[in-house]
C-alpha positions in Angstrom: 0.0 10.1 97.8 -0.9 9.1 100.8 -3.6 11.2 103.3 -3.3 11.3 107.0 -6.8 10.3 107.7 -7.8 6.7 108.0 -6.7 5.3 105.3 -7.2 1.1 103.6 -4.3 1.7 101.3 -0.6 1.6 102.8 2.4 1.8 100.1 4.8 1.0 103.2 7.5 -1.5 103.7 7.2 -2.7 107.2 11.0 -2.7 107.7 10.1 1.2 108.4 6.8 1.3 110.4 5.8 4.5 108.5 2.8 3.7 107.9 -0.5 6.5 107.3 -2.2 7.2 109.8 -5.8 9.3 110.1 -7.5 12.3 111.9 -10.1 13.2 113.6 -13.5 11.6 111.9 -15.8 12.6 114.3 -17.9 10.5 116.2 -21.3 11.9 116.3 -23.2 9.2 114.4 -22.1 5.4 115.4 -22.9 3.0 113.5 -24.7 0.0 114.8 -22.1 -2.8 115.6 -22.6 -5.1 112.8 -23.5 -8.9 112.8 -20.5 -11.2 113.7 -20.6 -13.8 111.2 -19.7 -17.2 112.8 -15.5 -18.1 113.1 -13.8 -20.7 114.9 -11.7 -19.9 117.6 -9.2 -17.3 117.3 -5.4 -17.4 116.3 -3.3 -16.6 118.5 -0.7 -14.2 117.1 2.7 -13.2 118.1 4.3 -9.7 118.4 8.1 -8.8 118.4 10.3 -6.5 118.7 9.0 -2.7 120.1 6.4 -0.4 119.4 8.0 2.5 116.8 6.0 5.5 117.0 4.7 7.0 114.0 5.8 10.8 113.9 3.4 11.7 111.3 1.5 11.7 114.6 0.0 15.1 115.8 -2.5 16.5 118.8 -5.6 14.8 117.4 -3.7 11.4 116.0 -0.6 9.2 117.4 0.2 6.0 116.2 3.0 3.3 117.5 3.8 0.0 114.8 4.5 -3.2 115.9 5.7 -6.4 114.2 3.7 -9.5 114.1 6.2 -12.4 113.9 3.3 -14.7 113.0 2.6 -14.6 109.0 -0.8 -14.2 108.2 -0.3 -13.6 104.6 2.5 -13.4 101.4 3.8 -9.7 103.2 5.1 -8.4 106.6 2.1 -7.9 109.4 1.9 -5.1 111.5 -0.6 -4.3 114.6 -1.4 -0.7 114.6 -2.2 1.1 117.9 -4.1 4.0 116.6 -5.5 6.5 118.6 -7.8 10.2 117.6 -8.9 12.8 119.2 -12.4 14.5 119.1 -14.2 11.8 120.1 -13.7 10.6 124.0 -12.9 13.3 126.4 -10.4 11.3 127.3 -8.8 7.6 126.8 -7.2 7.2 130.6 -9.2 4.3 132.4 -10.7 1.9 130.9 -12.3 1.2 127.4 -14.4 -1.6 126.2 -13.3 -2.1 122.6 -16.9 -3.6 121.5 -19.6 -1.0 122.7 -20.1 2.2 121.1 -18.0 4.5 119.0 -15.1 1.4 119.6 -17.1 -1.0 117.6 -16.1 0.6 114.4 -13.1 1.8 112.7 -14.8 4.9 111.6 -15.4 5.9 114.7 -13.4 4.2 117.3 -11.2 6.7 119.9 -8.9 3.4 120.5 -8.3 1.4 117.6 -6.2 -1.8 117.3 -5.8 -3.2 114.0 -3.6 -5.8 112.0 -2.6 -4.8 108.6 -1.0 -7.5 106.6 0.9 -6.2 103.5 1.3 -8.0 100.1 4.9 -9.1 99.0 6.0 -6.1 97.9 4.8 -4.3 100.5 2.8 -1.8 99.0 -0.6 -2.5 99.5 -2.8 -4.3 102.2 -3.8 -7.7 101.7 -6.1 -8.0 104.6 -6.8 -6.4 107.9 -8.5 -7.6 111.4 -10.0 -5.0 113.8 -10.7 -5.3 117.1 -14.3 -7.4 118.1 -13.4 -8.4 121.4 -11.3 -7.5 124.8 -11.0 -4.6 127.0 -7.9 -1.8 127.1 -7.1 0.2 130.6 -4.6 3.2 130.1 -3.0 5.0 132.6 -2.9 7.9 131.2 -4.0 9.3 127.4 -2.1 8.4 124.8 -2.8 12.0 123.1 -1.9 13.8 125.7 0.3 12.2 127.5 2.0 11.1 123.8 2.9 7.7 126.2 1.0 4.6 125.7 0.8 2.7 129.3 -1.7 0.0 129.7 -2.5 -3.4 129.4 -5.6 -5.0 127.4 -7.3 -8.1 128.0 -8.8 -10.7 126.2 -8.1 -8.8 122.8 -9.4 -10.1 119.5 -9.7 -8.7 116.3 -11.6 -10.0 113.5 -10.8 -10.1 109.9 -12.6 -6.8 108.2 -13.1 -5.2 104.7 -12.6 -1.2 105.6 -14.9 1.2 102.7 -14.1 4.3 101.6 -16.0 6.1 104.7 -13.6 3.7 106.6 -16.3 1.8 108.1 -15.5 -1.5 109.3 -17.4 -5.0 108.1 -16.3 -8.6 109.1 -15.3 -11.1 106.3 -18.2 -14.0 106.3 -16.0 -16.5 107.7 -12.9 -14.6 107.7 -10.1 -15.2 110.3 -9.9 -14.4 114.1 -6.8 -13.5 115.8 -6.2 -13.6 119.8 -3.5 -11.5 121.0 -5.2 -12.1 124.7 -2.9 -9.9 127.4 -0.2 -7.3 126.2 1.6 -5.3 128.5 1.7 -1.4 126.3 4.5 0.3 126.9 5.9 3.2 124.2 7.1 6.7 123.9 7.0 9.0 121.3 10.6 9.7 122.2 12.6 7.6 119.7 15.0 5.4 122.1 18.3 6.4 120.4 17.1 9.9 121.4 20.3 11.2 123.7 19.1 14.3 124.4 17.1 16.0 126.8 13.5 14.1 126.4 11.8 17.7 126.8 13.4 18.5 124.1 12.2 16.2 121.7 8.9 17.7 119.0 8.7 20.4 121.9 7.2 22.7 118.5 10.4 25.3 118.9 14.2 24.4 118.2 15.7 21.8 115.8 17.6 19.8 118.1 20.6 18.5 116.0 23.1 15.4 116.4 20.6 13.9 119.5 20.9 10.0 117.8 17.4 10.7 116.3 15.8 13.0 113.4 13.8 15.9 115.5 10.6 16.5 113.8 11.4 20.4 115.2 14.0 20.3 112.2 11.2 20.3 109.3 9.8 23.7 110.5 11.0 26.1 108.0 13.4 28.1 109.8 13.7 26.7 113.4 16.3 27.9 115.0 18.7 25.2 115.6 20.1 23.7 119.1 23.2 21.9 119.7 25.5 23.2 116.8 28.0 26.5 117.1 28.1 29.6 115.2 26.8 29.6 111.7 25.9 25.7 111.3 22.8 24.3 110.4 21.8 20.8 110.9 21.5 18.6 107.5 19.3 16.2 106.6 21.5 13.2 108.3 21.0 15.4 111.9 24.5 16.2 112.2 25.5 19.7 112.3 27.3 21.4 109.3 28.6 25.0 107.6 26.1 26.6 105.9 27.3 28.0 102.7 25.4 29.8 99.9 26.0 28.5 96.4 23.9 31.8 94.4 24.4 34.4 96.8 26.8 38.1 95.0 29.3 37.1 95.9 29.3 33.4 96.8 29.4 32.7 100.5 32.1 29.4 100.9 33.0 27.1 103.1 35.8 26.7 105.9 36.1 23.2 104.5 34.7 20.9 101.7 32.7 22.2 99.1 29.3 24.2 99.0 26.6 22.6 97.2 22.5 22.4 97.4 20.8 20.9 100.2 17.1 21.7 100.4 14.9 24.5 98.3 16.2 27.4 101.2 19.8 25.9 102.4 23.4 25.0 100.6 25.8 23.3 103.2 29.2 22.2 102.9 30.0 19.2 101.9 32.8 17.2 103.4 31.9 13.8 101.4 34.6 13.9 98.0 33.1 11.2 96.6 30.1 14.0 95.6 32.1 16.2 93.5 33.6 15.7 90.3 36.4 17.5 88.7 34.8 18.4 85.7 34.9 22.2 84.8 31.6 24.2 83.9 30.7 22.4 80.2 32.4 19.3 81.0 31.2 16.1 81.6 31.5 14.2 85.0 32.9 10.9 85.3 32.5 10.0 89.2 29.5 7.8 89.3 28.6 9.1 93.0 29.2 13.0 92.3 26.6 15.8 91.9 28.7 18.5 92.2 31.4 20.0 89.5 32.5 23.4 88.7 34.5 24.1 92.0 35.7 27.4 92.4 36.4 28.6 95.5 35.3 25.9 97.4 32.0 26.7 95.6 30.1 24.1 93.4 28.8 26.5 90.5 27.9 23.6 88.5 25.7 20.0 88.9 26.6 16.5 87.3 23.1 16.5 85.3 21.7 13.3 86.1 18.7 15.1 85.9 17.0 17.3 82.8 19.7 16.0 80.1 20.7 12.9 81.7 24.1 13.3 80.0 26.1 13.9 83.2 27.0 17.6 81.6 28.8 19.9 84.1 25.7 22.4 83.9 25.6 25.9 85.9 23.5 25.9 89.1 20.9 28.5 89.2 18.0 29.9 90.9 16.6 31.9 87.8 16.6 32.0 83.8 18.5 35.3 84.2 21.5 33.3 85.6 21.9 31.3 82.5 23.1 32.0 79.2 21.0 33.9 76.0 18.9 30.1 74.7 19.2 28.1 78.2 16.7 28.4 80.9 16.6 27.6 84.1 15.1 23.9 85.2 14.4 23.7 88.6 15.1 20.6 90.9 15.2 21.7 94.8 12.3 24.7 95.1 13.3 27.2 92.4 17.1 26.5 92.3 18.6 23.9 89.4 20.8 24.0 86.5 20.9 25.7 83.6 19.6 23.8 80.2 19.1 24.4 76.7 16.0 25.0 75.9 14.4 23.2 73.2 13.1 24.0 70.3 9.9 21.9 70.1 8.4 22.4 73.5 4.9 22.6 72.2 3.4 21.0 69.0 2.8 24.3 67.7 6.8 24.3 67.2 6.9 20.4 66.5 10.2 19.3 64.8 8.9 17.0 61.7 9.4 13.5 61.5 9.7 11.1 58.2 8.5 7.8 58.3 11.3 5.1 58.7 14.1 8.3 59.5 14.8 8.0 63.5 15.7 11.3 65.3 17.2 12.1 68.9 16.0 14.3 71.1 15.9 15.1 74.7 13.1 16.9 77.1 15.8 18.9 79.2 14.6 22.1 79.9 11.3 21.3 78.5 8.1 23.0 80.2 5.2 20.6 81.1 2.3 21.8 78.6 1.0 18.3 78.0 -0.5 16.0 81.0 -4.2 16.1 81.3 -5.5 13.0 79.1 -2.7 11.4 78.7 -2.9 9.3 81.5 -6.1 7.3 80.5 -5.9 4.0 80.5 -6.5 4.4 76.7 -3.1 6.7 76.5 -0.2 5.7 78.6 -2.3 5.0 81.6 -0.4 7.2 84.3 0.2 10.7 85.1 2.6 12.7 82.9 3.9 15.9 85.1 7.3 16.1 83.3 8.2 18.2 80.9 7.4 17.2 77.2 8.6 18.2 73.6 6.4 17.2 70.1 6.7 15.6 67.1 4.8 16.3 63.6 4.0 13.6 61.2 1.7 13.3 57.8 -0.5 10.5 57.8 -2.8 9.0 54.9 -6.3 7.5 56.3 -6.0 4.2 57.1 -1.9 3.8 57.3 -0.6 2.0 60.5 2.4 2.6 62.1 5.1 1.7 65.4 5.9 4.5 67.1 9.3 3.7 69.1 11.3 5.4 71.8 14.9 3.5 72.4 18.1 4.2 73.6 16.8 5.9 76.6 19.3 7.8 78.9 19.5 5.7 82.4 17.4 7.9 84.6 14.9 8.8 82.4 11.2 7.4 82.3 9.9 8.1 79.0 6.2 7.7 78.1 4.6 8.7 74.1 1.8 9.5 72.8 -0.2 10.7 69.3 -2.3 13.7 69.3 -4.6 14.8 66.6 -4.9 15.3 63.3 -4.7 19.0 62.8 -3.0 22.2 64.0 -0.4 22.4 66.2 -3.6 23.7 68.6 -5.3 20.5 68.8 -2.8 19.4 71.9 -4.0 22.5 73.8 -6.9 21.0 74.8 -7.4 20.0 78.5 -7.9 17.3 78.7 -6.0 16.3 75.5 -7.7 14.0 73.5 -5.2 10.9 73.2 -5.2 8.5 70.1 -2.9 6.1 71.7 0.2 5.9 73.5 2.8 4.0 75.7 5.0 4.2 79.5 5.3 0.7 80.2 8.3 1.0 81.4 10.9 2.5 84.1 14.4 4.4 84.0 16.0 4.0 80.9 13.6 1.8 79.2 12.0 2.5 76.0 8.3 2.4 74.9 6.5 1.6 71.8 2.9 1.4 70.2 1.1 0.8 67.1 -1.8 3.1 65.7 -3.6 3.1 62.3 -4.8 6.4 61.6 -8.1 6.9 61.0 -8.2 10.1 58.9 -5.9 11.9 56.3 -3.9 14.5 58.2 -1.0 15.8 60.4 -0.4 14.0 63.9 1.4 15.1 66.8 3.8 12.6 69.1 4.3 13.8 72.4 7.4 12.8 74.6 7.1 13.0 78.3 7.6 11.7 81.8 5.6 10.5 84.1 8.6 12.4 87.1 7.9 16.1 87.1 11.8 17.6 87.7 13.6 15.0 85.4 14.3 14.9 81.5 16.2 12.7 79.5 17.7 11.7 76.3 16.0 9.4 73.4 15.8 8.0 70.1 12.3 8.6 68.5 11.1 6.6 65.3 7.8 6.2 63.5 7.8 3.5 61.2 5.0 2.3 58.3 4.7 -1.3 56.6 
């Protein structure tokens, strides 16, 4: 996950500009500048299009993105103009980008810096920082959340950026030139239609204004531009609220009430979102989520989610709303769809396995016991959040054996592993300690490994995900020469 501090890795595909962005670092101690190592002249680079403002941006950072139509590497470029509080009392006038706290990236008050991305666009793979040129603003950028100026004779020169975020020229690395450039940006989005005062003014959601309002992710703003009851939905457009778990259900004038965040249902107007299916059906519309319509209410969900079987399962905000053996499995906040749980959540309840026999199984509605230690590089070699269910098999010393997961439901991301030997206790370790295990692969792929045991005993195989809110159906077999 991504900080909002200074940050040298970017998972961002420039097509969006969102890129991570930093606070304040302080700026007591500056570094000495350090040496310039000796570069030809400078490239001159191109930008295009317009600065997008970054609206992770808040009173001690703001950020604008621009493209750089020159390619300085395999991915998308992008010159950052970053800008942080807490050090300069202010960043109206003019600033020499070389001399004190601007010399570094650690510490600099105006930064300009040219991230070039890989070719999938999530990770950098280079960046140049500012060594040269001069920047006058006519106002600040942080308070006035308007970048105005012009720079002069602005270079930047190729730069590794450590963990402290302090700035060191590549030995020989490249220079870039982007000389004059006329700054000109709002943190106003341009399709914004509305009132500009009314844009991030910290108070009321202003809905259906041609751009998302950051007002709209404070938890309970009140809402501006829609009538009566409506709320405004994800897309910024105004809409019924509705409440799908409320005694009784509260409906909708028109379409059908499902879930849209962890504290809101909305109607939906979209059909191609609800399927037919009764409450223990199955749906059948690719695109639906919602099923069980009574009422203009959507009691149920499509589960593409904990079984993965597209089952017509019965929303829910609690284990009390769901029938004697079916718990609850939250997806949005507390509110999901009602599973059955199973019966080998932990290994202390493993189901036991015989060599060469495959089984099915699925995690729905399983509880995330195992994760710690199986992610070394050892194990499966990434995080495993979801829930898990376990396996028991008897082991000689010295037998090998494939472990094999197949026939994997389409959303689900299965990883294994082997635990033990011993009691079913041995997995409550934390960390656990993994023998070996497996998640190679993505959605609906399977995973396999081979282990020789090294001691006489009873092992444990652990299925799991690597997503924490999303289970799955499988095929599980252990198999011996």
């Amino acid at each position: 996950m991504l900080s909002l501090r200074r940050s040298t890795l970017l998972a961002v595909a420039a097509s969006t500009l969102a890129l991570a962005a930093c606070g304040d670092d302080g700026g007591s101690n500056t570094p000495d500048a350090p040496p310039q190592p000796d570069a030809p002249s400078c490239t001159a680079i191109a930008v295009s299009d317009t600065p997008v403002f970054n609206e992770n941006s808040d009173d001690s950072f703001i950020m604008w993105s621009q493209p750089v139509s020159t390619s300085l590497g395999s991915g998308d470029t992008l010159l950052n103009f970053e800008f942080y509080g807490g050090i300069e009392s202010s960043l109206a006038g003019t600033i020499d980008l070389t001399t004190g706290n601007q010399n570094n990236y650690a510490t600099c008050a105006a930064c300009f810096r040219v991230i070039v991305l890989n070719a999938a666009g999530d990770d950098i793979e280079k960046q140049f920082f500012q060594s040269g040129g001069t920047v006058t603003f006519a106002s600040d950028p942080l308070t006035s959340r308007v970048m105005m100026g012009t720079t002069t004779d602005l270079t930047l020169t190729e730069v590794t950026i450590a963990d402290d975020y302090t700035s060191t020229p590549v030995a020989g690395g490249v220079c870039l030139s982007l000389g004059s450039i006329n700054l000109m940006a709002d943190s106003v989005p341009a399709a914004w239609t509305c009132p500009k005062d009314q844009y991030a003014d910290g108070t009321t959601c202003n809905c259906e204004c041609g751009a998302h309002d950051p007002d709209c992710d404070i938890d309970n703003a009140p809402v501006g531009g829609c009538t009566g009851a409506q709320v405004c939905g994800v897309d910024d457009t105004c809409v019924d609220a509705c409440d799908v778990l409320a005694t009784p259900a509260v409906g909708c004038p028109a379409g059908v009430c499902g879930y849209e965040t962890a504290d809101r249902d909305i109607c939906y107007t979209d059909t191609t979102l609800v399927d037919a299916a009764a409450l223990g059906g199955t749906c059948t519309t690719a695109t639906a989520l919602f099923c069980g319509v009574s009422n203009t209410v959507a009691t149920g969900l499509c589960d593409k989610f904990e079984g993965d079987d597209l089952g017509c399962r019965e929303a829910c905000d609690a284990t009390a709303d769901c029938a004697t053996g079916e718990v609850c499995a939250p997806l949005i906040g507390t509110k999901g769809l009602c599973v059955t749980a199973p019966l080998n959540d932990t290994c202390e309840t493993a189901t036991p396995l015989v060599i060469g026999t495959p089984v099915t199984g699925s995690t729905a509605g399983a509880a995330s016991n195992y994760n710690m230690g199986l992610e070394t590089a050892a194990c499966t070699g990434a995080s495993q959040a979801g829930g898990d269910i376990a396996y028991s098999v008897t082991l000689t010393a010295n037998q090998a054996i494939t472990v094999t997961v197949s026939a994997v439901s389409p959303n689900f991301d299965p990883s294994v592993a082997i635990v033990g030997p011993g009691a079913g206790t041995v997995c409550n370790a934390s960390p656990i300690a993994c023998l070996k295990g497996a998640d190679a692969g993505l959605d609906g792929a399977g995973e396999t490994f081979m282990y020789t045991a090294t001691t006489a005993g009873v092992y444990y195989i652990i299925v799991d995900t690597f997503y924490q809110r999303q289970g799955g159906k499988f095929t599980l077999a252990v198999t011996s020469p």
